[in-house]
mmCIF file of the N, C-alpha and C atoms, coordinates in Angstrom:
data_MODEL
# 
_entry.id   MODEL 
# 
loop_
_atom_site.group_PDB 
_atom_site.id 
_atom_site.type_symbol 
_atom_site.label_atom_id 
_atom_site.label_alt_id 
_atom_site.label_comp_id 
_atom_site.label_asym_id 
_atom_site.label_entity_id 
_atom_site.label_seq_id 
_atom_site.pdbx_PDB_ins_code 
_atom_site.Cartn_x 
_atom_site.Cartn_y 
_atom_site.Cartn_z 
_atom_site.occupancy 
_atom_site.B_iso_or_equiv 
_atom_site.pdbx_formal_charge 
_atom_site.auth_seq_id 
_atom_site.auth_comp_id 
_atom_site.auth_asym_id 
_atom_site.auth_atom_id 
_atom_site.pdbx_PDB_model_num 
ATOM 1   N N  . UNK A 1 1  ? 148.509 47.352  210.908 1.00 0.00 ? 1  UNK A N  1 
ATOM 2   C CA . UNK A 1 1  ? 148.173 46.036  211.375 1.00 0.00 ? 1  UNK A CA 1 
ATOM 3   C C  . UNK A 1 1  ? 148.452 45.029  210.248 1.00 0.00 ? 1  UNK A C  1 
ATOM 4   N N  . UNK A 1 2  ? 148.965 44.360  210.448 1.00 0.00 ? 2  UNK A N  1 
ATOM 5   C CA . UNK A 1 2  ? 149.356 43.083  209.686 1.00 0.00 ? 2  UNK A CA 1 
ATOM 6   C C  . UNK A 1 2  ? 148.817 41.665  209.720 1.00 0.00 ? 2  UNK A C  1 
ATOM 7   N N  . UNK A 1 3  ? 148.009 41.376  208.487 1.00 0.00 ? 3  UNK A N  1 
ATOM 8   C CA . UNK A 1 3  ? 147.230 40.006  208.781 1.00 0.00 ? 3  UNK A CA 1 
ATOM 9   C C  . UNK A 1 3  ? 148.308 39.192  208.112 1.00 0.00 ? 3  UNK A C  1 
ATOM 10  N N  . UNK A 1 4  ? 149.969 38.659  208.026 1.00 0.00 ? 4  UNK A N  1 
ATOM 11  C CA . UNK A 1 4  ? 150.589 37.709  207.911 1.00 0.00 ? 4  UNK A CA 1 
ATOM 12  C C  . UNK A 1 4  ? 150.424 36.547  208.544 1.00 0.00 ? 4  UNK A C  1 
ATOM 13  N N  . UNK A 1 5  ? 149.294 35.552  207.806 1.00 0.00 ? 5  UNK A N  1 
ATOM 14  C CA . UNK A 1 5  ? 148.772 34.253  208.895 1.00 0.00 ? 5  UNK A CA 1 
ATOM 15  C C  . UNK A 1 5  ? 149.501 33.442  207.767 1.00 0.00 ? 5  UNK A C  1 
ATOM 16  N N  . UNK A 1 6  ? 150.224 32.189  208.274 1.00 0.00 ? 6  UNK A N  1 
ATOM 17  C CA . UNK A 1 6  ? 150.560 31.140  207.288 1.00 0.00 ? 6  UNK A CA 1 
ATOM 18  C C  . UNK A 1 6  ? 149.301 30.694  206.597 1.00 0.00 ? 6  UNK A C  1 
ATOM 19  N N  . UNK A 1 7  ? 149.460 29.677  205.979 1.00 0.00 ? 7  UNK A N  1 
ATOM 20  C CA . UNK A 1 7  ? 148.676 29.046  204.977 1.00 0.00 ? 7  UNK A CA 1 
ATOM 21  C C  . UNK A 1 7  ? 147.698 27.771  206.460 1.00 0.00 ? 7  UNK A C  1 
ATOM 22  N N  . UNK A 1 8  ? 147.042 27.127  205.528 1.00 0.00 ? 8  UNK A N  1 
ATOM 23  C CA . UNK A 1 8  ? 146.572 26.279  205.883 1.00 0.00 ? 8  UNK A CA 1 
ATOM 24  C C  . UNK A 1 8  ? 147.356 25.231  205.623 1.00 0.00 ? 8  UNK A C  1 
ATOM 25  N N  . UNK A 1 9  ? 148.048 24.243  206.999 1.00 0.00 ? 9  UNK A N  1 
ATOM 26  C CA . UNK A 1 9  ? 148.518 22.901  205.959 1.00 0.00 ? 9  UNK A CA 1 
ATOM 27  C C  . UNK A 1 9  ? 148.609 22.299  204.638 1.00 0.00 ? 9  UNK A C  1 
ATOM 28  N N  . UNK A 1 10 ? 146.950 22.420  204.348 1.00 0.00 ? 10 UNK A N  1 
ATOM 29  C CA . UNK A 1 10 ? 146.470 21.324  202.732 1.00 0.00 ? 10 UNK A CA 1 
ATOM 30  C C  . UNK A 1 10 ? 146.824 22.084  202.274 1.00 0.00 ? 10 UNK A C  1 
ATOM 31  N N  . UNK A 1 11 ? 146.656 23.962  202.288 1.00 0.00 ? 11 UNK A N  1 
ATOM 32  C CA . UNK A 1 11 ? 147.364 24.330  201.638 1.00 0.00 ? 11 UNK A CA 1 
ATOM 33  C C  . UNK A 1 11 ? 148.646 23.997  201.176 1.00 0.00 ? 11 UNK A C  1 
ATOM 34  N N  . UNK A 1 12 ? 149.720 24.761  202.416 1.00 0.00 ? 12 UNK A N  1 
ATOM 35  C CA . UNK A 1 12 ? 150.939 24.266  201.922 1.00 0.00 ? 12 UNK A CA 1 
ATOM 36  C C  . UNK A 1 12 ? 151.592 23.347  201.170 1.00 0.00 ? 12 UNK A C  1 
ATOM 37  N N  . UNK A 1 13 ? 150.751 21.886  202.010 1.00 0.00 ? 13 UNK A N  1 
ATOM 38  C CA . UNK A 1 13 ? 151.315 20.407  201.270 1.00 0.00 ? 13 UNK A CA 1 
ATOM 39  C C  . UNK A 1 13 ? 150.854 20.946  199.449 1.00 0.00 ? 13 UNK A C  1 
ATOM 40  N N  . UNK A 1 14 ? 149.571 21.489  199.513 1.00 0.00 ? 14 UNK A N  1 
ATOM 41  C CA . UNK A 1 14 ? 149.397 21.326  197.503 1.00 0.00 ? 14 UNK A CA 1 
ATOM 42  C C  . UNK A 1 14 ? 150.215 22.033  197.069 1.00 0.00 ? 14 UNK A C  1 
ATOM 43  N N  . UNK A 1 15 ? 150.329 23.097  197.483 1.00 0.00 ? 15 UNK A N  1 
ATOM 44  C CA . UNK A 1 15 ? 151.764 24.152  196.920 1.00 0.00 ? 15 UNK A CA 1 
ATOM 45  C C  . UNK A 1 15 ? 153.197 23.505  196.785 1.00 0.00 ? 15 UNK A C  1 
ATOM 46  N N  . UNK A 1 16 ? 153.464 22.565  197.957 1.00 0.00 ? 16 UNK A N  1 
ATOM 47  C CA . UNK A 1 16 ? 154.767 21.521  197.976 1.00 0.00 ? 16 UNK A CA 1 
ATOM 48  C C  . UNK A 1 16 ? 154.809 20.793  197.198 1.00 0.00 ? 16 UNK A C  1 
ATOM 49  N N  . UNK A 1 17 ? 154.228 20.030  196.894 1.00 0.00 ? 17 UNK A N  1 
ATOM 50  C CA . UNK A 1 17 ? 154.203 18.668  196.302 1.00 0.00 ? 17 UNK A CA 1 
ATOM 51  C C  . UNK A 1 17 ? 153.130 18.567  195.708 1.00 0.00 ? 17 UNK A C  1 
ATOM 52  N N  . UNK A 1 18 ? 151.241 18.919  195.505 1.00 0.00 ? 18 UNK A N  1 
ATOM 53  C CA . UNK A 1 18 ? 150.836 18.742  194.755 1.00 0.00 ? 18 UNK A CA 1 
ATOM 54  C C  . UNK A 1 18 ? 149.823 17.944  195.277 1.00 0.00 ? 18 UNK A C  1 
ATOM 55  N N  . UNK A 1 19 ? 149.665 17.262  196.571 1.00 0.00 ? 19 UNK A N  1 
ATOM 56  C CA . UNK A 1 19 ? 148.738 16.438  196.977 1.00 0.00 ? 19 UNK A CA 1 
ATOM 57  C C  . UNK A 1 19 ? 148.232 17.053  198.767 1.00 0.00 ? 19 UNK A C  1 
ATOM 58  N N  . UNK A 1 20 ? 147.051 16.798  198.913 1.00 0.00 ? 20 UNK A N  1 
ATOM 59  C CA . UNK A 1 20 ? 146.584 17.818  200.235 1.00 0.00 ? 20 UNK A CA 1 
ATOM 60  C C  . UNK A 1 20 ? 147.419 16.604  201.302 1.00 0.00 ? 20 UNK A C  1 
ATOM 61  N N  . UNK A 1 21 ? 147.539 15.951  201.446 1.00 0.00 ? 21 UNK A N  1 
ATOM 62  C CA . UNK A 1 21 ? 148.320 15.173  202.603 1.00 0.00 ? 21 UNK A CA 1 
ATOM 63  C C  . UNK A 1 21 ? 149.843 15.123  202.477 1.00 0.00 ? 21 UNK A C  1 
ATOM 64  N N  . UNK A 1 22 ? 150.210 15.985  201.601 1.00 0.00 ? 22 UNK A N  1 
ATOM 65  C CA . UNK A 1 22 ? 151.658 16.276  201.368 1.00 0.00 ? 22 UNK A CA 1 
ATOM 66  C C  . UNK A 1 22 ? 152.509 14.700  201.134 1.00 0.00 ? 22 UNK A C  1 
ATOM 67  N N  . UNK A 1 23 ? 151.464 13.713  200.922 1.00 0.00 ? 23 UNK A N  1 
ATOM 68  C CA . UNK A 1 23 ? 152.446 12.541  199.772 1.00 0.00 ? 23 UNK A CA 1 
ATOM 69  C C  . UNK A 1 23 ? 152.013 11.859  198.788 1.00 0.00 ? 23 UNK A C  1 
ATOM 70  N N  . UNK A 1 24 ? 152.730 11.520  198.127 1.00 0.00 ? 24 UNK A N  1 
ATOM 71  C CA . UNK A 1 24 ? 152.906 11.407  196.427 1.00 0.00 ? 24 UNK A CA 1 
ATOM 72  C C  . UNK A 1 24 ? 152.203 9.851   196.616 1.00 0.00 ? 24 UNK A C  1 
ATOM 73  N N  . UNK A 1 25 ? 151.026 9.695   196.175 1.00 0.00 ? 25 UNK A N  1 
ATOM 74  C CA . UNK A 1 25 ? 150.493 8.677   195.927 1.00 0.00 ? 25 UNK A CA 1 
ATOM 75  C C  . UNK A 1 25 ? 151.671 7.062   195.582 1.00 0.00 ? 25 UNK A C  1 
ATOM 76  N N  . UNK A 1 26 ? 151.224 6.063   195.967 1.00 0.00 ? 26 UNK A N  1 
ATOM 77  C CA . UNK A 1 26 ? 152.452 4.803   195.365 1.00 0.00 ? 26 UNK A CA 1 
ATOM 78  C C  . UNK A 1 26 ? 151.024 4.333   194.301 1.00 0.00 ? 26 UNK A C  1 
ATOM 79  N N  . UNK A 1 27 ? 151.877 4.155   193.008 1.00 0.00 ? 27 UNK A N  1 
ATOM 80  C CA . UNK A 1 27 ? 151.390 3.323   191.825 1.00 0.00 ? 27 UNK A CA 1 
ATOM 81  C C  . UNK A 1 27 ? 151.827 2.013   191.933 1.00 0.00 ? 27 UNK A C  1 
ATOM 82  N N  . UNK A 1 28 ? 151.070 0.993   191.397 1.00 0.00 ? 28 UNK A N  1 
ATOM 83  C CA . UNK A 1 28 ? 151.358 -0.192  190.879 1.00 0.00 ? 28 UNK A CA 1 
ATOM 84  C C  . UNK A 1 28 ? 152.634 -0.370  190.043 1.00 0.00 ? 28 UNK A C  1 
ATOM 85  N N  . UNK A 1 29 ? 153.427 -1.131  190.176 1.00 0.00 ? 29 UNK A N  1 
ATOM 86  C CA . UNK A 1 29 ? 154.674 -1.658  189.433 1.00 0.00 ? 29 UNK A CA 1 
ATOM 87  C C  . UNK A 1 29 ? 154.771 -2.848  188.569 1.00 0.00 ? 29 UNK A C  1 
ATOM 88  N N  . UNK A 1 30 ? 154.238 -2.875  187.632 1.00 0.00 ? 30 UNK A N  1 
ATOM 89  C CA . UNK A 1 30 ? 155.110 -4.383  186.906 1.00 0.00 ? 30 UNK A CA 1 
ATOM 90  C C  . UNK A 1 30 ? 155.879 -4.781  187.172 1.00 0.00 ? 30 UNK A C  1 
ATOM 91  N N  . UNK A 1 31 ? 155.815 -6.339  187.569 1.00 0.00 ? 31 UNK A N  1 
ATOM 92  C CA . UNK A 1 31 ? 156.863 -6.974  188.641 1.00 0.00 ? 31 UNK A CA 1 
ATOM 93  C C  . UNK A 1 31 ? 157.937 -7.445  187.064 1.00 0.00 ? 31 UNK A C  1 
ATOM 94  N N  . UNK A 1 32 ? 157.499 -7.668  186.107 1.00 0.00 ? 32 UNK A N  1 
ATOM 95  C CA . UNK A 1 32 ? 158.397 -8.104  184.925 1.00 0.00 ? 32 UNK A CA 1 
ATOM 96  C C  . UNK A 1 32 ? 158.890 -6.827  183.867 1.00 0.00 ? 32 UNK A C  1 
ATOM 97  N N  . UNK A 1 33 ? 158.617 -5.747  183.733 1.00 0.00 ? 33 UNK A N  1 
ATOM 98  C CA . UNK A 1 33 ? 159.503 -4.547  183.558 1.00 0.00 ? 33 UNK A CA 1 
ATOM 99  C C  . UNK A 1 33 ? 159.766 -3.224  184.349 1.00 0.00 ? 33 UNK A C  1 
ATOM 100 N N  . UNK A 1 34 ? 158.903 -3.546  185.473 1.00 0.00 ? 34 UNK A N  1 
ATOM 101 C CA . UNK A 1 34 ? 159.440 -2.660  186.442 1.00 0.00 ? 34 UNK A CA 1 
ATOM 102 C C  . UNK A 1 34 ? 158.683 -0.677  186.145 1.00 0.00 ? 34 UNK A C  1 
ATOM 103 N N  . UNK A 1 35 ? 157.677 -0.840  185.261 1.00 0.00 ? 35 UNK A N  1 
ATOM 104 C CA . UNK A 1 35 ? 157.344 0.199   185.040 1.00 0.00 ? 35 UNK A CA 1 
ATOM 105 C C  . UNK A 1 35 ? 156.168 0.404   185.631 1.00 0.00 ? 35 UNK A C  1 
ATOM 106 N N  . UNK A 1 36 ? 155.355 1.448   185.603 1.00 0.00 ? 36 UNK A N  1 
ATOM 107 C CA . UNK A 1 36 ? 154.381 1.801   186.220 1.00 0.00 ? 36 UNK A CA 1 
ATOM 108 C C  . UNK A 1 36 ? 153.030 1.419   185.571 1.00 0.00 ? 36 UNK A C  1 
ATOM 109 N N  . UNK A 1 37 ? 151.601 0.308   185.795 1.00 0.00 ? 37 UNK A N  1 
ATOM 110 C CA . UNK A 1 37 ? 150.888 0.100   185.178 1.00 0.00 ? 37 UNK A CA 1 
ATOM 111 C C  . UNK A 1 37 ? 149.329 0.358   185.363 1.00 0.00 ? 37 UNK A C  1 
ATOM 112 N N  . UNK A 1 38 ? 148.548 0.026   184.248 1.00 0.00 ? 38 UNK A N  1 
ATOM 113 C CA . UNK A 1 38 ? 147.624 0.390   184.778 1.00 0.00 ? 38 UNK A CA 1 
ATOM 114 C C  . UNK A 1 38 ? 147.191 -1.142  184.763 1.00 0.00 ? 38 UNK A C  1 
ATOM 115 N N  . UNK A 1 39 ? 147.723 -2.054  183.811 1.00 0.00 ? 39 UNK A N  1 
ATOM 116 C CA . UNK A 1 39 ? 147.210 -3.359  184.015 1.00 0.00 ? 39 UNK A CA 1 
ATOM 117 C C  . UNK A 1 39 ? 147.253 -4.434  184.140 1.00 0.00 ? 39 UNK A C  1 
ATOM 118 N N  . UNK A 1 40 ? 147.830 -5.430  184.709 1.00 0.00 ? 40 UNK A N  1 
ATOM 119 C CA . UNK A 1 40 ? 148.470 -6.415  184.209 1.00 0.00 ? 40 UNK A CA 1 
ATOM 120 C C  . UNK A 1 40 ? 147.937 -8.053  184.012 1.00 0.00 ? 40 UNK A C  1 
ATOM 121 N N  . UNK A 1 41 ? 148.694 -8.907  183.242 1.00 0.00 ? 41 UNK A N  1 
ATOM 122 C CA . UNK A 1 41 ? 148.445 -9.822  182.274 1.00 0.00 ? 41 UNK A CA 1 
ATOM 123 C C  . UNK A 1 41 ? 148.746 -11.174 183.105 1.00 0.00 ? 41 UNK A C  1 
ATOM 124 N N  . UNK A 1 42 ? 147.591 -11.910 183.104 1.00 0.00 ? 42 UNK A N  1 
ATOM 125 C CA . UNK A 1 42 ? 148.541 -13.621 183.824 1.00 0.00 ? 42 UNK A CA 1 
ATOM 126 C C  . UNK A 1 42 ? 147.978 -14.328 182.592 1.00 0.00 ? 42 UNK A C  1 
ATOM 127 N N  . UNK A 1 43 ? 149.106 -15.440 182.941 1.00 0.00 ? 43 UNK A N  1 
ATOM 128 C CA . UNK A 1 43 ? 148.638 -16.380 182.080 1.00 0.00 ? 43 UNK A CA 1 
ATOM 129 C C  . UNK A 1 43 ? 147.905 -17.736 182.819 1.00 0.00 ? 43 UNK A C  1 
ATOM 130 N N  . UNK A 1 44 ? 147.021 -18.413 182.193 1.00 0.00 ? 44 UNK A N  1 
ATOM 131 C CA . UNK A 1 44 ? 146.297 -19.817 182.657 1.00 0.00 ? 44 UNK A CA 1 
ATOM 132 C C  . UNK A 1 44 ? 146.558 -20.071 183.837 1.00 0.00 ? 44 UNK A C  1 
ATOM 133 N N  . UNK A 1 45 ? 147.654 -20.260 184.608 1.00 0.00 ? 45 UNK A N  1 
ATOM 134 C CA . UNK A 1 45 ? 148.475 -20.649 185.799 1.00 0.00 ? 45 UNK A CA 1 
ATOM 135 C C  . UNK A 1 45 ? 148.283 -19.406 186.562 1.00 0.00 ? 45 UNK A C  1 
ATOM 136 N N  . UNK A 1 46 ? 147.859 -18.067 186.615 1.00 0.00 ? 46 UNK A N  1 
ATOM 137 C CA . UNK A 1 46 ? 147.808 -17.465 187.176 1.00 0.00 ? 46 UNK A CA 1 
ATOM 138 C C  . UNK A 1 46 ? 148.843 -16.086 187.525 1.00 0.00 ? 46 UNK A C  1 
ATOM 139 N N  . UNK A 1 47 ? 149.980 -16.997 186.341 1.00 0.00 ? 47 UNK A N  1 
ATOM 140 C CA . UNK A 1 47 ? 151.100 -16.078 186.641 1.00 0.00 ? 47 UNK A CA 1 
ATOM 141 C C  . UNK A 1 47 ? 151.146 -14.541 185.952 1.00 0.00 ? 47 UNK A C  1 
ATOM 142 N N  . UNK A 1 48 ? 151.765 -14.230 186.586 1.00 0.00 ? 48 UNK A N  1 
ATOM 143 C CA . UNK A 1 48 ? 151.924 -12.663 185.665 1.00 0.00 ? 48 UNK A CA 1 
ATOM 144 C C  . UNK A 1 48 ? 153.075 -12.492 184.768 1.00 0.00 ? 48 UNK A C  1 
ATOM 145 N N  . UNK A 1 49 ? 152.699 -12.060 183.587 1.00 0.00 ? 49 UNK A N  1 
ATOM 146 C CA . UNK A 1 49 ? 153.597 -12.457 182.505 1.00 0.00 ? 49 UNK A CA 1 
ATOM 147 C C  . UNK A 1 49 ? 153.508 -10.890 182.053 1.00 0.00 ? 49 UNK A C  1 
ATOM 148 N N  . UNK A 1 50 ? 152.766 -9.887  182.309 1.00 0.00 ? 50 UNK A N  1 
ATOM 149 C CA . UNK A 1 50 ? 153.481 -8.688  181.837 1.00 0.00 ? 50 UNK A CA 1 
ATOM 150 C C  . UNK A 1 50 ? 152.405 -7.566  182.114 1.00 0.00 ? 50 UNK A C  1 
ATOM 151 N N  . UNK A 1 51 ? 152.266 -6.651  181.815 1.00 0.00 ? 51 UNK A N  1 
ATOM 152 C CA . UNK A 1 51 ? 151.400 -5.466  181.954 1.00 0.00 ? 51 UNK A CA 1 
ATOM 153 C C  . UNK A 1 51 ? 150.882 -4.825  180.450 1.00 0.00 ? 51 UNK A C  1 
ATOM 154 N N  . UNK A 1 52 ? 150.167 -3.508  180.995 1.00 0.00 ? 52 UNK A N  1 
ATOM 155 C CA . UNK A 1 52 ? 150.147 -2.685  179.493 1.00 0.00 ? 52 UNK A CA 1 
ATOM 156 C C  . UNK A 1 52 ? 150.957 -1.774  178.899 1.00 0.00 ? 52 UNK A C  1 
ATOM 157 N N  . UNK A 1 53 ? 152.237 -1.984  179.572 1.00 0.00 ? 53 UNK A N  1 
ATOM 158 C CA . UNK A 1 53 ? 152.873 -1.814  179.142 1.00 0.00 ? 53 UNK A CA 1 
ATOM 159 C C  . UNK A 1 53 ? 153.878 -2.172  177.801 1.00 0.00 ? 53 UNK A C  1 
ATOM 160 N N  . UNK A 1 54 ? 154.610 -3.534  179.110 1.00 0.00 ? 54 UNK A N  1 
ATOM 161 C CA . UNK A 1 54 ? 155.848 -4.569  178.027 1.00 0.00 ? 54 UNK A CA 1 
ATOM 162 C C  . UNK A 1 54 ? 154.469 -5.398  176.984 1.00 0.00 ? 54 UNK A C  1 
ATOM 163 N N  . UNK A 1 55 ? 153.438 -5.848  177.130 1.00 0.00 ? 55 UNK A N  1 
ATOM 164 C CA . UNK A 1 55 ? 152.549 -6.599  176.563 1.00 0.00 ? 55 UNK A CA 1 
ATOM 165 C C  . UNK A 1 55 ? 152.217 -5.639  175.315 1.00 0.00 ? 55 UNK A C  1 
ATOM 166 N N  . UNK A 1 56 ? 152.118 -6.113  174.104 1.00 0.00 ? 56 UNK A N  1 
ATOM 167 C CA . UNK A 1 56 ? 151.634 -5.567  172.960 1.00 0.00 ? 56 UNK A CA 1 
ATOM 168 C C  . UNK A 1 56 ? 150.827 -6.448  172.778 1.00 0.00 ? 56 UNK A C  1 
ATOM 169 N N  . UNK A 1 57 ? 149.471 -5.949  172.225 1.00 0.00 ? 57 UNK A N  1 
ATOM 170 C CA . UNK A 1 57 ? 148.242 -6.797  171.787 1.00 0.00 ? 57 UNK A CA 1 
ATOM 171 C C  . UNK A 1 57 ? 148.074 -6.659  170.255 1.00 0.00 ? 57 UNK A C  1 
ATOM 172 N N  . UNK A 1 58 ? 147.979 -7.740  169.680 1.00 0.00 ? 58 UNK A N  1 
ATOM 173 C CA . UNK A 1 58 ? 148.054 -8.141  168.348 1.00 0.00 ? 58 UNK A CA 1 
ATOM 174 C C  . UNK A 1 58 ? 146.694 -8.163  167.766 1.00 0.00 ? 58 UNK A C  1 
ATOM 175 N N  . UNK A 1 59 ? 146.024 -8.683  166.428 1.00 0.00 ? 59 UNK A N  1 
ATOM 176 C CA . UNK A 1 59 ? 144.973 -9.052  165.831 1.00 0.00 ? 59 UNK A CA 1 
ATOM 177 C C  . UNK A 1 59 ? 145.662 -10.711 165.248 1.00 0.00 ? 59 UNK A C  1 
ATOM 178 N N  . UNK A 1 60 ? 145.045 -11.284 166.204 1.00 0.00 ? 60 UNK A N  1 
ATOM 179 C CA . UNK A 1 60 ? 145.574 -12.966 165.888 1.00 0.00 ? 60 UNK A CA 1 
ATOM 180 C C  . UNK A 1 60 ? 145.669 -13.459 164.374 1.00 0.00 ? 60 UNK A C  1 
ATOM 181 N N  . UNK A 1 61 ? 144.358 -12.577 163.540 1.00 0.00 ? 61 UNK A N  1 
ATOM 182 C CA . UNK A 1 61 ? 144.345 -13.016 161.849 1.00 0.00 ? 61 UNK A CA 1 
ATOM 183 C C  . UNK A 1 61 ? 145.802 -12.513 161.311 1.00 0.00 ? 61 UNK A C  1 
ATOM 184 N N  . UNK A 1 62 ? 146.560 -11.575 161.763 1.00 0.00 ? 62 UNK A N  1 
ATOM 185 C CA . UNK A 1 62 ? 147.572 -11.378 161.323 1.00 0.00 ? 62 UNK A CA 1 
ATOM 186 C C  . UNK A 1 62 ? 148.705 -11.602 161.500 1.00 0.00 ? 62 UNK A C  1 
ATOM 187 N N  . UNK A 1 63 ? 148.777 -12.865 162.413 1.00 0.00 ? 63 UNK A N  1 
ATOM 188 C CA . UNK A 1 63 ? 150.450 -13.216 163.014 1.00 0.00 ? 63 UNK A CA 1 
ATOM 189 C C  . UNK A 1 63 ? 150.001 -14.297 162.329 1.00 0.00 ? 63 UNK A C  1 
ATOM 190 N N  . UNK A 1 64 ? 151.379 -14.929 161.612 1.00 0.00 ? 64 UNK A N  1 
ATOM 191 C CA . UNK A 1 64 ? 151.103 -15.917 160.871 1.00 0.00 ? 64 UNK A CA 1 
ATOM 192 C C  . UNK A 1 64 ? 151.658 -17.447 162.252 1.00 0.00 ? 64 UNK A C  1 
ATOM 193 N N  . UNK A 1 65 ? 152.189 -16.979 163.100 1.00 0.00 ? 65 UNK A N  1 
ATOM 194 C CA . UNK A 1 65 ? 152.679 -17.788 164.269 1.00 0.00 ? 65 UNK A CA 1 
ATOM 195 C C  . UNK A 1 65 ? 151.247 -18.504 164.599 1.00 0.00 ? 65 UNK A C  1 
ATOM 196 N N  . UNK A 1 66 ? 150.370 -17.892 164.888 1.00 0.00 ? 66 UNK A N  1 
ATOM 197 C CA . UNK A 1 66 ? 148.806 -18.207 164.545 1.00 0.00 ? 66 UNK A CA 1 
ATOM 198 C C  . UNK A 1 66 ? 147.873 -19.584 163.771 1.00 0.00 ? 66 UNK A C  1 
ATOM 199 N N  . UNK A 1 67 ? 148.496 -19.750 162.549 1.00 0.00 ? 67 UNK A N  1 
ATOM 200 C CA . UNK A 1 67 ? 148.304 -20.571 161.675 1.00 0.00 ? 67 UNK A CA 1 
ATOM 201 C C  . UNK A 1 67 ? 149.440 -21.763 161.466 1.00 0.00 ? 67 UNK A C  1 
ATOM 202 N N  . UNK A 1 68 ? 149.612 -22.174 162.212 1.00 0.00 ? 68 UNK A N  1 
ATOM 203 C CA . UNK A 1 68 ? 150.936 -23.184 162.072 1.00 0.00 ? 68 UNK A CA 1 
ATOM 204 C C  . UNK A 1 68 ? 150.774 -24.440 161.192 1.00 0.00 ? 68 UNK A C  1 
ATOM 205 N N  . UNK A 1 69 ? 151.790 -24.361 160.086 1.00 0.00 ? 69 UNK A N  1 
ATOM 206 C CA . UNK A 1 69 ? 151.317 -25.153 158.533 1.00 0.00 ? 69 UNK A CA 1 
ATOM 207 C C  . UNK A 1 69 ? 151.030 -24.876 157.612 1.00 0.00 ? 69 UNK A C  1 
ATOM 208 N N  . UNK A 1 70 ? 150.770 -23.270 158.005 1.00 0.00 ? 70 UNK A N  1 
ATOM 209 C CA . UNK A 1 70 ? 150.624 -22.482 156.576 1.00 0.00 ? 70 UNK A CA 1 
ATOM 210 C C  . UNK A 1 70 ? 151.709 -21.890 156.493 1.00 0.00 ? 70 UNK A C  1 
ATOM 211 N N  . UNK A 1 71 ? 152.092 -21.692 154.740 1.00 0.00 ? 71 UNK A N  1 
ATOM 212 C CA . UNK A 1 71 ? 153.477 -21.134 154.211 1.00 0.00 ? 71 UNK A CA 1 
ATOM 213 C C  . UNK A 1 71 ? 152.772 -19.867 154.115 1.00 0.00 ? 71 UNK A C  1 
ATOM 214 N N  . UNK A 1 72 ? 153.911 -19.089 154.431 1.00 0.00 ? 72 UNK A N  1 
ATOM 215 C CA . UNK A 1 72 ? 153.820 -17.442 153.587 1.00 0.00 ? 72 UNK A CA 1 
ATOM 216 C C  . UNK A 1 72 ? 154.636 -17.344 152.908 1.00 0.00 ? 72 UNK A C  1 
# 
């Protein structure tokens, strides 16, 4: 006697691909580099000017762009 029963669907789909509804979640996109984010950045106006991605965050005491009038 042979108990050859397929899988359960959720099975299958996690074995396929990895998710019980057999599709791949959609992530958020940075509309200004096009990569995948977790966060993104507007400026005053509301606009979106970048993510956590393309955006690097600085320590303001150390950009001298910061201090405008002072020589280095």
């Amino acid at each position: 006697m042979s108990y050859d029963l397929p899988d359960h669907p959720v099975i299958q789909n996690m074995e396929r691909t990895g998710y019980p509804d057999g599709k791949e979640p959609t992530f958020p996109i940075c509309p200004v580099c096009g990569e995948e984010c977790e966060e993104i950045f507007r400026d005053k106006d509301l606009n979106i000017v970048g993510c956590d991605i393309c955006i690097k965050q600085s320590d303001a005491w150390e950009e001298p762009e910061c201090f405008p009038g002072k020589e280095y």
